[in-house]
RODO-2510 file (C-alpha; in nm, 4 decimals, decimal comma):
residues 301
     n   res          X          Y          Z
     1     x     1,2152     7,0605    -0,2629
     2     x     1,2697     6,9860    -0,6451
     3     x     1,1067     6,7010    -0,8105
     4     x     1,4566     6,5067    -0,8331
     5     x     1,5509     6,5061    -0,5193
     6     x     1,1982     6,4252    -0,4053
     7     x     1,1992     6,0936    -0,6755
     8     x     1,5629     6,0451    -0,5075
     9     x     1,3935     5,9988    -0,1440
    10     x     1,1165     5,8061    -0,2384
    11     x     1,3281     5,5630    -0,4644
    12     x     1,5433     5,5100    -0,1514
    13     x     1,2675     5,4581     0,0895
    14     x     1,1096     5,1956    -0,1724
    15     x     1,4679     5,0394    -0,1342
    16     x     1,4723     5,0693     0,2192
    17     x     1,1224     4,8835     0,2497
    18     x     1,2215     4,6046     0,0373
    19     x     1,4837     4,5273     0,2132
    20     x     1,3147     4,4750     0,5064
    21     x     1,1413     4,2306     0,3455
    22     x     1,1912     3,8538     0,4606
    23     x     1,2708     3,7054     0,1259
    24     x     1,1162     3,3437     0,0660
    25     x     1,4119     3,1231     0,2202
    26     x     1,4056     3,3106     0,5064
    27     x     1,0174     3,2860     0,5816
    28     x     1,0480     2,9243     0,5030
    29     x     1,3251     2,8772     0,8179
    30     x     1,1142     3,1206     1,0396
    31     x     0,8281     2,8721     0,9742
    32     x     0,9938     2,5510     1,1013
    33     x     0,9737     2,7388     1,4786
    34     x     1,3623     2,6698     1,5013
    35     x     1,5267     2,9213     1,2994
    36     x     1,7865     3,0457     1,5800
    37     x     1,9415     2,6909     1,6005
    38     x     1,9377     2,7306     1,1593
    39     x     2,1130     3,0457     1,1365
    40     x     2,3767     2,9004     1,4365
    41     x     2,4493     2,6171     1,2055
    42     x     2,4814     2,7807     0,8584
    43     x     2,7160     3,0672     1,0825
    44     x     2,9369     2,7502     1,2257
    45     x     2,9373     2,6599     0,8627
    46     x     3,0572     2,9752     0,7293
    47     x     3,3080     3,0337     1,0285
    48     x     3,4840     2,6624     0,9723
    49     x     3,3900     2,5532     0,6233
    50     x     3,3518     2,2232     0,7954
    51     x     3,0161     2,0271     0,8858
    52     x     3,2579     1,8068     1,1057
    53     x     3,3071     2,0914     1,3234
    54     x     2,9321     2,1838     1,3603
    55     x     2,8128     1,8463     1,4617
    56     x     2,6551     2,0630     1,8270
    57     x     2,4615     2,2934     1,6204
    58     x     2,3287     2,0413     1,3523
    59     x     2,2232     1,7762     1,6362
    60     x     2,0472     2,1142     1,8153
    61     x     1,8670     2,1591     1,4587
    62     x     1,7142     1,8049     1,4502
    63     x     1,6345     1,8165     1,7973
    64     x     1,4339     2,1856     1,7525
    65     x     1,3000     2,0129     1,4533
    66     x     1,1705     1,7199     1,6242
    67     x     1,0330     1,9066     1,8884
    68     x     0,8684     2,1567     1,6514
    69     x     0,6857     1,9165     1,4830
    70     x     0,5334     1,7084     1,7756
    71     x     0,4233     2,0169     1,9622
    72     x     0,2519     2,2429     1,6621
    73     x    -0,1009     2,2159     1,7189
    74     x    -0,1661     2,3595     1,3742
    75     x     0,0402     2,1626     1,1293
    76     x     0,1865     1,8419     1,2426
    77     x     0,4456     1,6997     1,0976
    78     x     0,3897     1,4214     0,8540
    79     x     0,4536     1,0996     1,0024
    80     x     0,5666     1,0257     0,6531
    81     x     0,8806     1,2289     0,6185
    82     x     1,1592     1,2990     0,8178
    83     x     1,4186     1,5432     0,7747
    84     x     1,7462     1,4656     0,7796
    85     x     2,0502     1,7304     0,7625
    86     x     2,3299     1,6212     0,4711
    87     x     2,5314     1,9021     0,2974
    88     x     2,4164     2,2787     0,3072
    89     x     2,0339     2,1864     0,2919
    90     x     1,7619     1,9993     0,4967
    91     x     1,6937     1,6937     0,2916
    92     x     1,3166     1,5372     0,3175
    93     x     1,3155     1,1771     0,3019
    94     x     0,9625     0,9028     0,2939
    95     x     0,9083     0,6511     0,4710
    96     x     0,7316     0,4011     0,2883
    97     x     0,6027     0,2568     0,6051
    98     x     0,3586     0,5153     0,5985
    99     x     0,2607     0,5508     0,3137
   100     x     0,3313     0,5847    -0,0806
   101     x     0,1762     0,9466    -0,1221
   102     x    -0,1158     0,8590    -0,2691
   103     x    -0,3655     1,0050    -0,0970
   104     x    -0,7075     0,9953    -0,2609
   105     x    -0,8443     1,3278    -0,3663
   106     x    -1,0567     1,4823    -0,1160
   107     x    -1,3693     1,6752    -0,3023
   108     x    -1,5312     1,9797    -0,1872
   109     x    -1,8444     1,9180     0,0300
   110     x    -2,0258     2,1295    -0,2899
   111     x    -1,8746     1,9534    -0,5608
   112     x    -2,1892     1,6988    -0,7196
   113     x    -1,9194     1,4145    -0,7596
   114     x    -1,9432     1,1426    -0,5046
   115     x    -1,6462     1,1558    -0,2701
   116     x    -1,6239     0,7213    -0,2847
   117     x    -1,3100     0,8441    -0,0402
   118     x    -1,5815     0,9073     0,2368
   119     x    -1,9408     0,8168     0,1089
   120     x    -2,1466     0,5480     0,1852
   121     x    -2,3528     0,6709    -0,0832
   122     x    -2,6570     0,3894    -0,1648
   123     x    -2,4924     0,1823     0,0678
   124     x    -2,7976    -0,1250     0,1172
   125     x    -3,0379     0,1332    -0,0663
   126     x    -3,2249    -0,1477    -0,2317
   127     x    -3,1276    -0,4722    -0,4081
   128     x    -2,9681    -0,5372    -0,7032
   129     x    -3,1865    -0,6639    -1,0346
   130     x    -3,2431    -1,0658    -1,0750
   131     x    -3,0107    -1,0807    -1,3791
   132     x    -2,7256    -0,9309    -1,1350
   133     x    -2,7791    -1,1534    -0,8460
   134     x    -2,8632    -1,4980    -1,0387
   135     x    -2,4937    -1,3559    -1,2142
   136     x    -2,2979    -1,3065    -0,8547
   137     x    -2,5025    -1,5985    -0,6422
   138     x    -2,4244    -1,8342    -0,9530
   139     x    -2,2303    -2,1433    -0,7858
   140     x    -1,8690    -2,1660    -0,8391
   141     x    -1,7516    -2,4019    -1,1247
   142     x    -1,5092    -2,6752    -0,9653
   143     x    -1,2734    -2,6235    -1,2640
   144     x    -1,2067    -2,2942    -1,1491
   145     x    -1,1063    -2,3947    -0,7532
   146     x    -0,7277    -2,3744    -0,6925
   147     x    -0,5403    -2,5083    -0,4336
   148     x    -0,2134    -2,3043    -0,2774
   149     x     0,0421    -2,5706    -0,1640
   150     x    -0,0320    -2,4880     0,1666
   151     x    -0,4234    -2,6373     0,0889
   152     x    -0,5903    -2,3122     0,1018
   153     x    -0,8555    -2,3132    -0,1633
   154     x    -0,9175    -1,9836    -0,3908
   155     x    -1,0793    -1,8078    -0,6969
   156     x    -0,8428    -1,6454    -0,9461
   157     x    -0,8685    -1,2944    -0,8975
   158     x    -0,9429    -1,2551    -1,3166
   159     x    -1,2692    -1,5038    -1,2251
   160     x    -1,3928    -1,2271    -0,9851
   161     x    -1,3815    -0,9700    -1,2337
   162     x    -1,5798    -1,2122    -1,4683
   163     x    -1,8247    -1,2202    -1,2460
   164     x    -1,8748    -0,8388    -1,1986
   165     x    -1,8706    -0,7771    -1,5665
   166     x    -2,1282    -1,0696    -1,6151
   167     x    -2,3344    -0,8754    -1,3162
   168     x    -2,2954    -0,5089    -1,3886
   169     x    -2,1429    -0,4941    -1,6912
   170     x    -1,7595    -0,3560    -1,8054
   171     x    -1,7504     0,0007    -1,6727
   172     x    -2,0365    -0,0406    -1,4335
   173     x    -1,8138    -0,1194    -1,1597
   174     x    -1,4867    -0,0373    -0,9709
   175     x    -1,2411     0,0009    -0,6798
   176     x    -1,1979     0,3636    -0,4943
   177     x    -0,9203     0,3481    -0,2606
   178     x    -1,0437     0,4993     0,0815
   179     x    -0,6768     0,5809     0,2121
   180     x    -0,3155     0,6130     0,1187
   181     x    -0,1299     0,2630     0,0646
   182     x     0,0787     0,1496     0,3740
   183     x     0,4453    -0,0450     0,2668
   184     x     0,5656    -0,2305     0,5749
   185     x     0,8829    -0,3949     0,6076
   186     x     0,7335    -0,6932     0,4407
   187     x     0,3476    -0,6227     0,3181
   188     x     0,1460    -0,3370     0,1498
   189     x    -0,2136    -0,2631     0,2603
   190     x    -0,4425    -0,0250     0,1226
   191     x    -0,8509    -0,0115     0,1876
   192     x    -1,0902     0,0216    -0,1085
   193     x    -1,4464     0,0629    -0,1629
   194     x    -1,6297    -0,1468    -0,4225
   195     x    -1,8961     0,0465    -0,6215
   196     x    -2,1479    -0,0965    -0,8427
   197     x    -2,3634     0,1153    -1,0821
   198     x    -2,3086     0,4288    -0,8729
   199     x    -2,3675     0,2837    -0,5172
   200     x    -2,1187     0,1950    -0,2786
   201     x    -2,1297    -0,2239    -0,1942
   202     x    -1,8541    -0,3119     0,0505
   203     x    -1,5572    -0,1783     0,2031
   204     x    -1,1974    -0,3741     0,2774
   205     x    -0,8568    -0,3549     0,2977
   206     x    -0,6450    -0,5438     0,1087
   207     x    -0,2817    -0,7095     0,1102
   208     x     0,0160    -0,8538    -0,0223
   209     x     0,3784    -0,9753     0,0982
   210     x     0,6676    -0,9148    -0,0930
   211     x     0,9998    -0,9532    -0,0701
   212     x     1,1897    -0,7101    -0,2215
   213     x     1,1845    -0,2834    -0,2895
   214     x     1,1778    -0,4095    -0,6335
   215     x     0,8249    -0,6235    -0,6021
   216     x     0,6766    -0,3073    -0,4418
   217     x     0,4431    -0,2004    -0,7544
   218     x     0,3199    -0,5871    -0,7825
   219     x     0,2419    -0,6446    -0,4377
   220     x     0,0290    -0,2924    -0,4540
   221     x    -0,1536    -0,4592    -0,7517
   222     x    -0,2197    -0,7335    -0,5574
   223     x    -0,2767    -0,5328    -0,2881
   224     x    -0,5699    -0,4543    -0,4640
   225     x    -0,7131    -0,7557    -0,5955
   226     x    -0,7197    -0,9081    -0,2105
   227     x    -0,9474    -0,6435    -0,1372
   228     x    -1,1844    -0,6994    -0,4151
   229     x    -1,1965    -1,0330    -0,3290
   230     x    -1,2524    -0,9323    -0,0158
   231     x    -1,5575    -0,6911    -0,1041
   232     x    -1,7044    -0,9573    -0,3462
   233     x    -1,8226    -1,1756    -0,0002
   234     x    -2,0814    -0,9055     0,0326
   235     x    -2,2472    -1,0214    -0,2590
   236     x    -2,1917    -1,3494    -0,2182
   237     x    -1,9820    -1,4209    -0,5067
   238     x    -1,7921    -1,7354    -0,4379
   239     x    -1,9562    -1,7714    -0,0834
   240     x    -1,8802    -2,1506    -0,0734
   241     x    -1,5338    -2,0683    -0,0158
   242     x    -1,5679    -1,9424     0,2803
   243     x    -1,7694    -2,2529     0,3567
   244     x    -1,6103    -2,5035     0,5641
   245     x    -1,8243    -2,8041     0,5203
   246     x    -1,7286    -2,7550     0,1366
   247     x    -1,3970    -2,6673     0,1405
   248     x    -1,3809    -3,0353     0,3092
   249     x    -1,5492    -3,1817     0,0387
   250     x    -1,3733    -3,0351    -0,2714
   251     x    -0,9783    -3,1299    -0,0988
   252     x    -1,0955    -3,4834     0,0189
   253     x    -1,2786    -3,5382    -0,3609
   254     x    -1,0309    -3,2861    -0,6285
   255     x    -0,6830    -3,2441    -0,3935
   256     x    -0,3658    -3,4601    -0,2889
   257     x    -0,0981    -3,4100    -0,0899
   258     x     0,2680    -3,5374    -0,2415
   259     x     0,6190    -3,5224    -0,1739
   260     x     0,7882    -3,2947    -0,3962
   261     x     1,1991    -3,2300    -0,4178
   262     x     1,3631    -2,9140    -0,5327
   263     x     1,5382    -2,9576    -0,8286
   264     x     1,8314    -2,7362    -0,7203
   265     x     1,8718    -2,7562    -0,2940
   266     x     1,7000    -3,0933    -0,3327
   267     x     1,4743    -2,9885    -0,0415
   268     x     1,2020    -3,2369     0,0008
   269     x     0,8470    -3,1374     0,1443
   270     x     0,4555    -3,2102     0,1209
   271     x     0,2986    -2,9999    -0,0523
   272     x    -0,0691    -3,0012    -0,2080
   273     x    -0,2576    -2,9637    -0,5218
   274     x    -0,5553    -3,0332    -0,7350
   275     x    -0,5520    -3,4255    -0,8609
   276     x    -0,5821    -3,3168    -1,2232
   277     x    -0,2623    -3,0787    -1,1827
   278     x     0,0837    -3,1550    -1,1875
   279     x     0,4053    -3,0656    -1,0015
   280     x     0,5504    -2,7607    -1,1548
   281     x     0,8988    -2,6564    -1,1858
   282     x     1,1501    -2,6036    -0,9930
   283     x     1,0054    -2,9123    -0,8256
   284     x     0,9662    -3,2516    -0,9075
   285     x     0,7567    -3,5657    -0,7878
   286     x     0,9822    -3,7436    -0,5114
   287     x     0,8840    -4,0628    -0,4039
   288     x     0,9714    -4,1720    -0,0241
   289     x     1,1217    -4,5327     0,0472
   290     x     0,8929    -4,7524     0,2317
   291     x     0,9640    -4,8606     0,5278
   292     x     0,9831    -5,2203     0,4362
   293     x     1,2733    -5,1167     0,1495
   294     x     1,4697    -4,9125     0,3818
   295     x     1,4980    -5,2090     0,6322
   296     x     1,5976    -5,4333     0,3560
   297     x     1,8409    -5,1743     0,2484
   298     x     1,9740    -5,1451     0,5750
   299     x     2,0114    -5,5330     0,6026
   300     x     2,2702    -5,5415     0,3155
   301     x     2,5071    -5,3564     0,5412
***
C-alpha cells in the first residue's frame, strides 16, 4: 500500500471518529435524562414549522423535565429555576422566592481563611476588653429613642454602627451572610453572622417588607440592618429596648398619641410619636370635636 492511499484511510477514519462524536448541544440534551421527548419536539417542529401544532410533544418535554429533576439523586434540580419552553430553546427563568443567587462562597476545608459561611470560629472564646464592653453596655441616650406610629420603640440602625465602631473600631467588625437572600411575595430575609475582631459574636436573620419589584435592592439593605440589630442583643447594646418595664416608662414620660388627617384622602387615625416631634407630611394635626360641641352642633338643626 503507498503512503497516499494509506494518509487517505487514516484521514477518513479520523473523519469517521469525529463524527461519532456527540457534539456539545447534544450531550447537554442527553444530560437532562429526557432527550427522546427533545428530539420528538424539535422533529414536530421541523415537520410543521408550527409550535401550535406540537403542543403534545412540548407538554411531554416539561413533564420528562419535571420528572427528571425530582427523581436524580445526583443533581437536583434547583428549586430556584424552572424551565419553561418559548421559541426553539428551553428558557431558564428565577424565582426570586428562592433566592437572589447570591450564595456565599464556600472555601476549601484547606484554605487558612475563615469560612464566616459555616464557622463558629471564637464563638464565646473569652470576653471582650473593658473599653469594648463599657462602649456596647453604655446606656442608651433618650434623644436617640424613636417611636414608629404604631408605638414600637427603636434605635436607628446608623446608632448601632456607632456603637460598634466606638467598641471595635472601623474595620474591626462586620456582617457575613450565612445563606442566599430569600424574596417572598412581600419580604426579603437573609441570615448573617456578626464578627468582631476575627471571632464570630451572634448569628440572625434579618428582614424587610416591601412593596414593589422596584424596592427589592432597599428592602435587602434593610434586610441587613434588621439582622445586625438583631446580633447587637448579644452584646447587649441597647438591651433596655427589649425591656418592658422601660419601654413603659420612656412612652408614658417622652410619647403621645394624636389624631392625625391625611392631607390628600383626608383619612383620619391615631397615630404616635415622641412629645418633642412633630406630625410630618403628608399628615397633619386633626383635632376631634368634643362631644359637648357636636351636641350643640346638632341642636342648631
Amino acid at each position: 500500500m503507498s503512503n497516499t492511499s494509506r494518509r487517505e484511510n487514516e484521514a477518513i477514519a479520523e473523519h469517521e471518529v469525529e463524527d461519532d462524536e456527540t457534539d456539545e448541544w447534544d450531550q447537554r440534551i442527553f444530560s437532562t435524562g429526557c432527550s427522546n421527548e427533545q428530539f420528538k419536539m424539535n422533529d414536530c417542529y421541523f415537520e410543521k414549522r408550527d409550535w401550535r401544532a406540537c403542543k403534545d410533544e412540548t407538554q411531554q418535554v416539561r413533564a420528562a423535565t419535571t420528572s427528571a429533576a425530582t427523581s436524580s439523586p445526583t443533581q437536583p434540580a434547583s428549586p430556584t429555576q424552572t424551565i419553561q419552553l418559548s421559541g426553539e430553546e428551553a428558557v431558564r427563568t428565577d424565582d426570586l422566592t428562592s433566592g437572589l443567587g447570591d450564595k456565599p462562597i464556600v472555601l476549601d476545608e484547606q484554605a487558612r481563611q475563615v469560612d464566616w459561611a459555616r464557622s463558629f470560629h471564637g464563638l464565646s472564646s473569652e470576653a471582650f476588653s473593658k473599653e469594648s464592653a463599657e462602649a456596647l453596655l453604655a446606656p442608651i441616650g433618650l434623644d436617640d429613642i424613636e417611636v414608629k406610629p404604631d408605638g414600637i420603640v427603636y434605635l436607628p440602625e446608623i446608632k448601632y454602627r456607632r456603637i460598634l465602631n466606638k467598641a471595635f473600631g472601623p474595620g474591626a467588625w462586620g456582617l457575613a451572610p450565612r445563606g442566599e437572600t430569600i424574596v417572598t411575595a412581600k419580604a426579603v430575609t437573609r441570615e448573617y453572622a456578626l464578627v468582631a475582631l476575627g471571632r464570630l459574636v451572634s448569628v440572625a436573620r434579618g428582614e424587610q417588607d416591601y412593596f414593589s419589584p422596584e424596592g427589592i435592592p432597599t428592602a435587602v439593605e434593610g434586610c441587613k440592618s434588621n439582622a445586625l440589630m438583631r446580633c447587637c442583643k448579644d452584646l447587649g447594646v441597647a438591651s433596655e429596648l427589649w425591656d418592658p418595664r422601660f419601654i413603659r416608662k420612656f412612652i408614658a414620660e417622652h410619647a403621645k398619641e394624636v389624631w392625625v388627617e391625611h392631607q390628600q384622602t383626608q383619612k383620619r387615625r391615631r397615630i404616635w410619636m415622641r412629645k418633642d416631634d412633630h406630625v410630618k407630611y403628608p399628615f397633619k394635626m386633626y383635632t376631634p370635636p368634643t362631644q359637648g360641641s357636636s351636641r350643640s352642633n346638632n341642636a342648631k338643626y
